[in-house]
TIZA-458245 format. One line per 8 residues: number of its first residue (from 1); their letters; for each residue x, y, z of C-alpha. Coordinates in steps of 0.1 Angstrom, whole numbers, plus 2048, in hexadecimal, padded with zeros to 3 digits. Layout:
<recs>
NUM) a) X/Y/Z | ...
</recs>
This chain:
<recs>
1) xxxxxxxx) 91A/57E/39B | 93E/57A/398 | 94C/558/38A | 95D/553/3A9 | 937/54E/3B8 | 930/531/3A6 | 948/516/38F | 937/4F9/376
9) xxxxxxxx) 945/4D7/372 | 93A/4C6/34E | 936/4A6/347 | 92B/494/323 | 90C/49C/32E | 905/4AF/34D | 90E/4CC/360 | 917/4D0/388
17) xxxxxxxx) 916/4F1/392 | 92A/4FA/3B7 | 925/51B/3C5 | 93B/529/3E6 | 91B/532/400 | 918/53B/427 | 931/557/426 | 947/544/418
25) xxxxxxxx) 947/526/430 | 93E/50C/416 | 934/502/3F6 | 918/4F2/3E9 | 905/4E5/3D1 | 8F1/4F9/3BA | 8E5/4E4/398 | 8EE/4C1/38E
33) xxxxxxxx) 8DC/4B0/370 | 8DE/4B5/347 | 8EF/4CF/337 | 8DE/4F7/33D | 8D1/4E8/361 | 8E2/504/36D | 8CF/521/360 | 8B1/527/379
41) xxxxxxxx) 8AD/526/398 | 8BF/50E/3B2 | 8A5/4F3/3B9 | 8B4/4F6/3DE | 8A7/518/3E4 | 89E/519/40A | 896/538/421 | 8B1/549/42C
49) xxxxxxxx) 8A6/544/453 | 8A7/522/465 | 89A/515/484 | 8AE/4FE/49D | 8C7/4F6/484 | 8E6/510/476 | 8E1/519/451 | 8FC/503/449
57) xxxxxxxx) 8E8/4E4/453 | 8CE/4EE/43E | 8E6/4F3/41E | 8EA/4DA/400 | 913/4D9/40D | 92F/4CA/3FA | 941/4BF/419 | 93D/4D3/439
65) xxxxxxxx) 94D/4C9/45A | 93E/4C3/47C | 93E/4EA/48B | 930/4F8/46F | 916/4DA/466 | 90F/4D1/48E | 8EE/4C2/48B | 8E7/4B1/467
73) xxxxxxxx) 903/4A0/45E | 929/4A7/45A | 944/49A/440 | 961/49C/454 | 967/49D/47E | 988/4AB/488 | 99A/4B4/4A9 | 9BB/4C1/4BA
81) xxxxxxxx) 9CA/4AA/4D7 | 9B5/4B7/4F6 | 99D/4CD/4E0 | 977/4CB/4DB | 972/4C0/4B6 | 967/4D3/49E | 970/4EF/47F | 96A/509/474
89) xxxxxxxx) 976/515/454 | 96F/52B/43A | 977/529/415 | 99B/537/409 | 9A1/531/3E1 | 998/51C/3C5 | 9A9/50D/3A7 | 999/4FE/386
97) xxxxxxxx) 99D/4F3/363 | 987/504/350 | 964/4EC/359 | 974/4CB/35E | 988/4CC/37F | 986/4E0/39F | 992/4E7/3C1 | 983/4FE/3DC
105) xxxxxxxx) 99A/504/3FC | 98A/50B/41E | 9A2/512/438 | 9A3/511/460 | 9BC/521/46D | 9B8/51E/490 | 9B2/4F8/48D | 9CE/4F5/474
113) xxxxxxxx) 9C1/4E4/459 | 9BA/4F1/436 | 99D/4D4/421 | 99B/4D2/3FD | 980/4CB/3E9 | 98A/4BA/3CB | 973/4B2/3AD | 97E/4A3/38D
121) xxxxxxxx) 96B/499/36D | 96C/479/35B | 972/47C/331 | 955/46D/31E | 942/464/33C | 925/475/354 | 939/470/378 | 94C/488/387
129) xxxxxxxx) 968/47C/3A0 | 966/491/3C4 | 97B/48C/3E0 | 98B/4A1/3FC | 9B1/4AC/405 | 9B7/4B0/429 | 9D8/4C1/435 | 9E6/4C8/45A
137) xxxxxxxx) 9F2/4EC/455 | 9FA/4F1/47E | A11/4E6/49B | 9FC/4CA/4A8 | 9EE/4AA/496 | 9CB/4A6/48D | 9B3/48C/49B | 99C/486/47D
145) xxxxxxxx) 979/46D/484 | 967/472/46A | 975/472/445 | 95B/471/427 | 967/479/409 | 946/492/3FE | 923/494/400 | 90C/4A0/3E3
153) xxxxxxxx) 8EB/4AD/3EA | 8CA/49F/3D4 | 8A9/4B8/3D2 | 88C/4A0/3D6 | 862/4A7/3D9 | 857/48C/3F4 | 873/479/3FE | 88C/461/3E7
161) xxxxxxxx) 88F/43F/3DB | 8AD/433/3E0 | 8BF/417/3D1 | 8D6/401/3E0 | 8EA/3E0/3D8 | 8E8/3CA/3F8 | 8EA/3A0/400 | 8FD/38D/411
169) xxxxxxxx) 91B/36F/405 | 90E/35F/3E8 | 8F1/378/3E4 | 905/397/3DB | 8F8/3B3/3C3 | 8D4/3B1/3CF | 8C1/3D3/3BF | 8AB/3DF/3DC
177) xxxxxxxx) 89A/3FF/3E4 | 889/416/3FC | 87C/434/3FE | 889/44D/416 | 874/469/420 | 887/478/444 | 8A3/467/453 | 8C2/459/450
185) xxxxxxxx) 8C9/438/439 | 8EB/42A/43F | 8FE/40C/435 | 922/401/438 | 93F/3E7/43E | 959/3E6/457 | 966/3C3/444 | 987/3D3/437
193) xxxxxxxx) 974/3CE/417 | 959/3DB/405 | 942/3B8/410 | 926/3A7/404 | 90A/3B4/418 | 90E/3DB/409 | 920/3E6/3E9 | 92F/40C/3EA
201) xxxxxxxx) 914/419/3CE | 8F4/42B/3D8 | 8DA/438/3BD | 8C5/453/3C4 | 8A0/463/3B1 | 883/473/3BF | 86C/459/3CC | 84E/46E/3BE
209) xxxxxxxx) 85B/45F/39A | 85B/43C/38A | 881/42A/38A | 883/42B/366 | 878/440/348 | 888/460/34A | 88A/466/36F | 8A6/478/37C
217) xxxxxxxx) 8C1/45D/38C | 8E4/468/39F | 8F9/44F/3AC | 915/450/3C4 | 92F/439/3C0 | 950/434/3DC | 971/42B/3CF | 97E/419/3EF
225) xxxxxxxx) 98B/3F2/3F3 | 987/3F5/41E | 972/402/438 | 953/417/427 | 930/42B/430 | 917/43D/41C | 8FD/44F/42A | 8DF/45F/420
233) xxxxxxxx) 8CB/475/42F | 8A8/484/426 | 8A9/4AD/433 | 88E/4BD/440 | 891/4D9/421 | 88B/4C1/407 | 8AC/4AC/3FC | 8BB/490/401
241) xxxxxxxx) 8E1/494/40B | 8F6/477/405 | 91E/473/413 | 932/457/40E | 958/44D/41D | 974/436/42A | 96F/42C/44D | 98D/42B/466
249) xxxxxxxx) 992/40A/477 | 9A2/41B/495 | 984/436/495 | 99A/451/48D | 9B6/45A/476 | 9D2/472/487 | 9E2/487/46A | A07/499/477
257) xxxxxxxx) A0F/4BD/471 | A19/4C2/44C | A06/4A1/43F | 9E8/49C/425 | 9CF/485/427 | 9BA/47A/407 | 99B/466/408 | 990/44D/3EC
265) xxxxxxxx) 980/460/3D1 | 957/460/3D0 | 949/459/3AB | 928/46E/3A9 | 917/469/386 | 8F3/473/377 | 8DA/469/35C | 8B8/472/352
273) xxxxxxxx) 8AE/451/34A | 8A7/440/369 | 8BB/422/378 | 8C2/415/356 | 8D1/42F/34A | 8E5/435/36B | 8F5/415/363 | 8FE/420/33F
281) xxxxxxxx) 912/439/352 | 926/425/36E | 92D/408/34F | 93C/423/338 | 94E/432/356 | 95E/412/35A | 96A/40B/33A | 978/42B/342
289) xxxxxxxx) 98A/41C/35E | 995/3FE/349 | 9A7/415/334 | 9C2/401/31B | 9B6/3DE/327 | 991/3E4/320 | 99D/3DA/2FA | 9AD/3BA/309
297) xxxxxxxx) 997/39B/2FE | 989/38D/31E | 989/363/317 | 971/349/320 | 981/339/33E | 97D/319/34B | 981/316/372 | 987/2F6/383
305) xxxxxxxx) 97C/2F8/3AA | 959/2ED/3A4 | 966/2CD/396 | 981/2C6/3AA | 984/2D5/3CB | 99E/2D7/3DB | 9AA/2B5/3C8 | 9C2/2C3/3B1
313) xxxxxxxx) 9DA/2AE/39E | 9EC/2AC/37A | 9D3/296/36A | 9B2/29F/377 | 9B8/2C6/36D | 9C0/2BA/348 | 9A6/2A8/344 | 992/2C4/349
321) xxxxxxxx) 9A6/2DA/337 | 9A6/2C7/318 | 97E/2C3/31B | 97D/2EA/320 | 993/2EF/300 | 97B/2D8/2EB | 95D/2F2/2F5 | 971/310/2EE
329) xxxxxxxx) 97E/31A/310 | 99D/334/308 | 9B0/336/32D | 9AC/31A/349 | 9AF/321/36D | 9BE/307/388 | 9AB/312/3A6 | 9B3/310/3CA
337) xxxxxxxx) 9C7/2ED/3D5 | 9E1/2F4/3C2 | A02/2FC/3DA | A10/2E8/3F4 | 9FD/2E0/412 | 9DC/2E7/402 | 9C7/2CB/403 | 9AD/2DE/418
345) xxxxxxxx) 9A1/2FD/428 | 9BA/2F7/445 | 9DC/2F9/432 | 9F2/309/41A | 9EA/32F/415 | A0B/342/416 | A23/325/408 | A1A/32F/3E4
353) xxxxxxxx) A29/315/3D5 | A1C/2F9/3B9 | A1A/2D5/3CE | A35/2C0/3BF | A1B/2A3/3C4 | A00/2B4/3B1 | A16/2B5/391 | A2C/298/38F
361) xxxxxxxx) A3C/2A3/36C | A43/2C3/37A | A2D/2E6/37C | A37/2F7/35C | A33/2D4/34C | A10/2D5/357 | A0A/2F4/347 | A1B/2ED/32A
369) xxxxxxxx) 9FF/2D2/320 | 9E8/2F0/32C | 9F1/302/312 | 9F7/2E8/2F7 | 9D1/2E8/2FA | 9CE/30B/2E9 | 9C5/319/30C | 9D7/333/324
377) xxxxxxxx) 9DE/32A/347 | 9D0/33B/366 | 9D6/33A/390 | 9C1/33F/3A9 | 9D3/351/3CB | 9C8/361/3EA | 9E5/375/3F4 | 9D8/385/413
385) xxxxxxxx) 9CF/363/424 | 9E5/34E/43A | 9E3/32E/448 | 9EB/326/468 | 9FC/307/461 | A0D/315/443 | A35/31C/441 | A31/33E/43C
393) xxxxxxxx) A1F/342/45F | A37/32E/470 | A53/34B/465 | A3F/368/465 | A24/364/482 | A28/38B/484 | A1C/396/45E | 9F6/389/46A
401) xxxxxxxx) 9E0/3A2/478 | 9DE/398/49F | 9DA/3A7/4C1 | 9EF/3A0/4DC | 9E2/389/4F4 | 9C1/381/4E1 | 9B7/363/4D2 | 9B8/363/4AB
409) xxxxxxxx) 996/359/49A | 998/345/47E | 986/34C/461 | 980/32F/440 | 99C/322/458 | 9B6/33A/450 | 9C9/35F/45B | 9C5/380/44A
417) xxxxxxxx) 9EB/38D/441 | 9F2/3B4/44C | 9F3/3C3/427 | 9FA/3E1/435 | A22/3DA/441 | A3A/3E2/423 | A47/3BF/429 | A29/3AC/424
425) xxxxxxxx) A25/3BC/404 | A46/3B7/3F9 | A3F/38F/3FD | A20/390/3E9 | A35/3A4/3D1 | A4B/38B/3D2 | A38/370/3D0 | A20/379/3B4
433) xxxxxxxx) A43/386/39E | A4B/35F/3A5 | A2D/34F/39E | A27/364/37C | A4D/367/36F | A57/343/376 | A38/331/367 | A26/339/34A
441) xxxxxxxx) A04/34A/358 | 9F0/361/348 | 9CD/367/35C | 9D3/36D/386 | 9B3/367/397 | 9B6/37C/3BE | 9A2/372/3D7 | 999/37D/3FD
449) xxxxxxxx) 982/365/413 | 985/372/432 | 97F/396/443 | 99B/3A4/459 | 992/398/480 | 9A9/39E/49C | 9B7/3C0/488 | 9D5/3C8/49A
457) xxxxxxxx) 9FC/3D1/48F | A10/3C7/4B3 | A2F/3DB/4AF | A24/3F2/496 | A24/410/4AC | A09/424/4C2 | 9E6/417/4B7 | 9D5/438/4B3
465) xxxxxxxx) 9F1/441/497 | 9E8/422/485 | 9CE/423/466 | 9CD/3FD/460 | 9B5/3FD/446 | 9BF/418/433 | 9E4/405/435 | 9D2/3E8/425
473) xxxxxxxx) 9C0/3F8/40A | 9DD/40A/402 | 9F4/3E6/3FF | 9D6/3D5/3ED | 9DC/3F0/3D3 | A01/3F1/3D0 | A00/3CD/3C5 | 9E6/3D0/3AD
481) xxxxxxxx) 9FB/3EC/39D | A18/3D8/39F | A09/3BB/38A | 9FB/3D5/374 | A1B/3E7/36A | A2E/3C6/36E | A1B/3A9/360 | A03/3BD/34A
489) xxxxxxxx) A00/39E/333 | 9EF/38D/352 | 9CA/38D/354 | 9BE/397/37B | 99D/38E/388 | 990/39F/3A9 | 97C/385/3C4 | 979/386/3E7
497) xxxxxxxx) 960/369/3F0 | 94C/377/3D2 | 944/39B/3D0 | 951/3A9/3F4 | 967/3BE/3E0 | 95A/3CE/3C5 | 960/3F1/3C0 | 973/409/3A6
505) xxxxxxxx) 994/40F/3BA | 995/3E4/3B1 | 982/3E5/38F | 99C/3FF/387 | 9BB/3E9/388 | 9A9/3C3/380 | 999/3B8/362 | 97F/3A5/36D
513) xxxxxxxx) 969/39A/38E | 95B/384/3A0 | 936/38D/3A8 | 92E/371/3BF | 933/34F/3C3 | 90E/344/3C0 | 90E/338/398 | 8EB/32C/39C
521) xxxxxxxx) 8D7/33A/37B | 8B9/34C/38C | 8D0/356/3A8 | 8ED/361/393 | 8D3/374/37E | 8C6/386/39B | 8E9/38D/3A9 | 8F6/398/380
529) xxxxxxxx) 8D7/3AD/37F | 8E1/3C1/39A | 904/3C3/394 | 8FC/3D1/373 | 8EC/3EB/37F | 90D/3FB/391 | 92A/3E7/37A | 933/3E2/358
537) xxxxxxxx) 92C/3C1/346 | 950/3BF/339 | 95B/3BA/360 | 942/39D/367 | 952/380/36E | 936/361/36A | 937/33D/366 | 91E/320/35A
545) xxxxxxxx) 920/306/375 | 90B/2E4/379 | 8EC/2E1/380 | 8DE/2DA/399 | 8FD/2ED/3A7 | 909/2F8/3CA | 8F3/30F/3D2 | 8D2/30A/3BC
553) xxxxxxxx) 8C1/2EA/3B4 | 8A4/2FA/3A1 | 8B2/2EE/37B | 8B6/305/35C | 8C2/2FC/33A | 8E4/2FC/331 | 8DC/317/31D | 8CB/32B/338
561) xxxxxxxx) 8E9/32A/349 | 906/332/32B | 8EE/350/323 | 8F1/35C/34C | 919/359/345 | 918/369/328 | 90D/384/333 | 927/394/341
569) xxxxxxxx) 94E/37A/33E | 947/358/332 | 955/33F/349 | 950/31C/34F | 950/30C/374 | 93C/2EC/370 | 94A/2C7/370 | 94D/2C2/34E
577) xxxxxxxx) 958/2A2/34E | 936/291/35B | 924/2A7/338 | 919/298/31D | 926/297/2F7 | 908/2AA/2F1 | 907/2C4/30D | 92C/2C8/302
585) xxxxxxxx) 922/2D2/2E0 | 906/2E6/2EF | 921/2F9/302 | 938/2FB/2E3 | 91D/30C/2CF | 919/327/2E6 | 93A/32D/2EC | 93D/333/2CB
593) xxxxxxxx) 920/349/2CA | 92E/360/2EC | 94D/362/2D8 | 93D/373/2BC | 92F/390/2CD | 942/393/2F2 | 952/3B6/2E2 | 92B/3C0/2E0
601) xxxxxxxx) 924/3B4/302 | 93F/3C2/315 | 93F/3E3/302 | 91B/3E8/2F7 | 903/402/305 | 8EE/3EE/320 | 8CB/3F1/326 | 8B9/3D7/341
609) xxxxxxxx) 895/3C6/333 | 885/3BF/351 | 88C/3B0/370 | 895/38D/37D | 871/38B/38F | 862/391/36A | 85A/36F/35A | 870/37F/33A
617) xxxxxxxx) 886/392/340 | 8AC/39B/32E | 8C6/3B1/325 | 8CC/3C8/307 | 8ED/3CF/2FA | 8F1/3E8/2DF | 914/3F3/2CB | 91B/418/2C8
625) xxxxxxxx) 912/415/2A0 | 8F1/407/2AB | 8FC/3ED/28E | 8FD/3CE/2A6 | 8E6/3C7/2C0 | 8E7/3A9/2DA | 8C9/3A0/2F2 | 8CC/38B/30C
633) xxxxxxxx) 8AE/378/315 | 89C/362/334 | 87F/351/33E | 882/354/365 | 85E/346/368 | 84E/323/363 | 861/309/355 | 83F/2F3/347
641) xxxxxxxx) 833/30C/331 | 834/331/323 | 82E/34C/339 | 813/35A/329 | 7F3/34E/314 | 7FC/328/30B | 805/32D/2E5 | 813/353/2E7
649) xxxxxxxx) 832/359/2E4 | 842/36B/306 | 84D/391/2F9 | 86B/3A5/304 | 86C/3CB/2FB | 88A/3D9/2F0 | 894/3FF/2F3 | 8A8/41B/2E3
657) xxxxxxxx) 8A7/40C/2C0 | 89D/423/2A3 | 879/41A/29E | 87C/422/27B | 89C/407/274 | 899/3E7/268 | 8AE/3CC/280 | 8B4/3A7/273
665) xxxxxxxx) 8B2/38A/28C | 8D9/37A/282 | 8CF/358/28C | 8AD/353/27D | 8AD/36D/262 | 888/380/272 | 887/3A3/267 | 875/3BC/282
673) xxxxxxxx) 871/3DF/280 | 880/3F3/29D | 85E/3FC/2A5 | 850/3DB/2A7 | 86E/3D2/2BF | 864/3F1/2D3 | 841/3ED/2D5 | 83A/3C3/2D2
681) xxxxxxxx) 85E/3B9/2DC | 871/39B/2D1 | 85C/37F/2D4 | 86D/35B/2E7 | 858/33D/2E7 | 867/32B/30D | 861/30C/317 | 872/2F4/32E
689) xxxxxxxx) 891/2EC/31C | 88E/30B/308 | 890/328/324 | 8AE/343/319 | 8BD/34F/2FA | 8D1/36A/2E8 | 8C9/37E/2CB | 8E0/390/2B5
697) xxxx) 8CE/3AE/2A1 | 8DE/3BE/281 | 8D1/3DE/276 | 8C8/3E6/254
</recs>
């Protein structure tokens, strides 16, 4: 075989082999797993004749086109002005270095257009970036419909589990599965975001195997802030083929003579140990992504809007603010209500300015005793909105997506601004540059409550040469960078109504997230559990709010709740001016406690104890040493009593400890053997005021 038959990408851990097949119309896929899968036989081995479908439909394909894959499925759809779509090409070169990066190029000359597959690994992880180069090498323009950015082929036994993240606002991040056995599954959003009801992330095993233990997991993972689908389709030979890309608002993309187009970059990562251990990979991925700010401390903030509303004024916010000082808070954040004209949903978005009436004394004086507190000062904005009665619309009517001679719909009573136009851009530039050079704030929270409607650019040229949301994407981006390179001192949190968008190309240039807005405790812990499962705990955003709160009446301690926050970004939301002296002590304690061990938290090794539908369930946290050790604990189930035999305590098993190893309890001073915690589990005795609690393990 020569080596030009066959190239290996390594990872920490595993191995993807890519071989060119067909006659050198495509590549595809011939191991993926741990390290030596490669040796033996392809577990995609199929007869070399097919019936009623090409060999190329039959094929575990990297990326094929429709023409070559007619029947089963096609990455890309491309056509000439006036021509029948469809390519046809066949491979031309490839480049690598050595087995960490590589790009195959196929070539149709007759179509004009030459497609790279690119694929990149990712240092001290197990995912491997892929994406795909387009170029117009002809005379005429390209009409391109469909754009994913790969597909990777999964060999299963009798059809595959496949687990998704789906919801809904306020119930974002829900793990749910089904098990595919022929057909297509499909999910998307055409919301100019991500969205609620479907994140980007797909995890795939063989549905003849439990989810845990040491089944095989891969997971797909799209790095796009717009327009998205992922499909998956179960083949007649015995795979599951899953493809994943950007979505064109206009339907298609047109791409000129001479020009490239990328698409966003499609995280595929594996692990032998089931779902858990998936996760393990995506959160040491995106520490990855964090790069120099992962070693930023991220501070218990203290967020006014569930106290106050829209009511914002001088005297109100310090009161809270020197309350949230006394429990430990490190940063407070002035929600919305802020800037002039905002005393409800119906004004004020675009005139980014503090509201003279607000702060009597003055806005930096208003900080200023912010500060004196000990704390940091933070802003909540929502760039990309406009309201209708604002200034800003009254002079720029034109920067808001509209069509002509259609009604605008109004959505949480405001506009979307077109992101996408340089000079919209320019004024959130300018804006932000204002609001974070002329006053002294050190945390930006970005939010987005409203998807793009009535998506039209009047004036902005033919609309079939328009690629709105890609436009959009693109200006989101350039001013995340810019507050990156320019205010890297500044703290950015990512929110659009909750989670709507949450994905890496976002995770990549914030610091923290906003899951969803629902802080109720068993909600949030449902909504955290499945988050976790596809994001780091170092990006998750969470705050203890009142109880009964917005969303949730059914009560939980206090401490049930700071354990929730805690897992993830400590925050505070709640009134605390209606709390007692001693729930403020309560909430001072464990403060203190988060702030002991959030390094362990955030960069620990993470393994999920059960589930929210277990009466105990929690999360383990474990330092690379395996010195520390932090568990997270839960009773989801009846508040007037233990969960199991009236006198016994409730158990929770740990995992991956060394059985032999002694570990220390730090708070009580119990010794267990690593063994016992394995076998028996750490042992919580709930009962109605007593329902949560973390443990910090020291091994001897």
């Amino acid at each position: 075989m020569s080596p030009h038959d066959r190239w290996l990408l390594r990872t920490e851990n595993t191995t993807y082999a890519v071989r060119i097949a067909g006659g050198g119309r495509w590549a595809e896929l011939v191991a993926w797993g741990p390290h030596g899968v490669e040796t033996g036989e392809s577990p995609f081995g199929r007869p070399h004749r097919t019936h009623f479908i090409t060999p190329a439909d039959a094929a575990p394909a990297e990326y094929l086109p429709y023409g070559l894959r007619p029947f089963t499925g096609a990455e890309l759809v491309a056509r000439r002005p006036g021509q029948e779509r469809g390519t046809w090409w066949t491979f031309d070169s490839a480049d690598r270095e050595g087995d960490r990066a590589l790009r195959l190029d196929f070539t149709d000359e007759l179509q004009g257009l030459r497609a790279t597959l690119c694929y990149e690994t990712v240092p001290g992880t197990d995912v491997i970036l892929r994406w795909t180069e387009l170029s117009c090498t002809g005379e005429e323009e390209l009409r391109l419909e469909r754009i994913d950015s790969a597909a990777v082929t999964v060999p299963v036994t009798d059809g595959a589990r496949l687990t998704c993240l789906t919801g809904q606002w306020s119930q974002e991040f829900t793990r749910t599965q089904l098990e595919l056995t022929r057909g297509r599954f499909e999910m998307a959003s055409t919301q100019g975001v991500p969205g609620h009801a479907y994140a980007p992330w797909l995890a795939v095993q063989d549905a003849a195997a439990p989810d845990g233990g040491d089944t095989p997991t891969y997971g797909v993972a799209l790095e796009w802030s717009g327009n998205w689908h992922l499909t998956a389709d179960a083949e007649p030979g015995g795979a599951v083929r899953v493809a994943a890309g950007r979505v064109p608002h206009e339907g298609a993309v047109r791409l000129a003579p001479g020009a490239t187009l990328t698409t966003p970059r499609l995280a595929c990562a594996f692990s032998p140990e089931g779902l858990d251990g998936l996760a393990r990979v995506w959160h040491r991925f995106e520490r990855r992504l964090s790069g120099e700010r992962m070693n930023r401390t991220r501070k218990v903030l203290y967020n006014s809007w569930e106290a106050t509303g829209f009511d914002v004024d001088a005297a109100g916010q310090l009161e809270l603010a020197r309350i949230a000082a006394d429990m430990g808070a490190e940063l407070f954040v002035v929600d919305d209500g802020w800037f002039t004209g905002r005393h409800a949903e119906t004004g004020g978005l675009g005139d980014w300015h503090p509201d003279p009436a607000n702060f009597p004394d003055g806005f930096d004086h208003f900080i200023d005793e912010v500060r004196a507190t000990g704390m940091d000062f933070g802003l909540w904005v929502e760039p990309e909105a406009i309201s209708p009665a604002s200034r800003l619309y009254a002079e720029h009517p034109e920067w808001v997506y509209r069509i002509d001679g259609r009604p605008a719909t109004l959505v949480r009573e405001q506009l979307l601004l077109d992101l996408g136009r340089a000079d919209v851009q320019d004024f959130v530039i300018a804006t932000l540059d204002r609001l974070l050079g002329d006053h002294a704030v050190s945390y930006l929270k970005w939010d987005m409550n409203r998807p793009p409607t009535e998506r039209g650019r009047p004036g902005g040229g033919p609309v079939e040469e328009q690629d709105l949301d890609a436009a959009h994407v693109a200006g989101y981006l350039r001013v995340l960078d810019h507050l990156r390179d320019r205010h890297p001192h500044v703290t950015v949190e990512g929110c659009a109504g909750g989670g709507g968008r949450i994905e890496h190309a976002t995770l990549a240039r914030t610091d923290v997230v906003w899951p969803s807005d629902n802080t109720a405790p068993l909600d949030r812990l449902a909504i955290q559990y499945g988050y976790l499962h596809a994001h780091a705990p170092h990006t998750m955003s969470s705050w203890v709010t009142d109880s009964p709160g917005v969303f949730d009446p059914r009560p939980r301690s206090l401490g049930f709740r700071f354990v929730t926050a805690m897992a993830g970004v400590l925050g505070i939301g709640a009134d605390i001016r209606t709390w007692s002296a001693g729930q403020r002590t309560e909430a001072a304690a464990w403060v203190s406690r988060y702030k002991e061990i959030r390094d362990l938290l955030h960069n620990g090794e993470v393994r999920l104890l059960g589930t929210p539908a277990d009466a105990t369930c929690g999360i383990q946290y474990e330092e690379e040493s395996g010195t520390r050790i932090a568990v997270t604990a839960w009773n989801t189930g009846r508040l007037d009593g233990a969960p199991l035999v009236p006198g016994r305590a409730a158990r929770l098993r740990l995992r991956g400890l060394d059985p032999a190893a002694r570990y220390t309890d730090q708070q009580t001073g119990a010794v267990h053997s690593g063994a016992h915690l394995l076998h028996y589990g750490l042992p919580f005795a709930w009962t109605a005021q007593y329902d949560a609690e973390l443990v910090v393990l020291i091994r001897q």
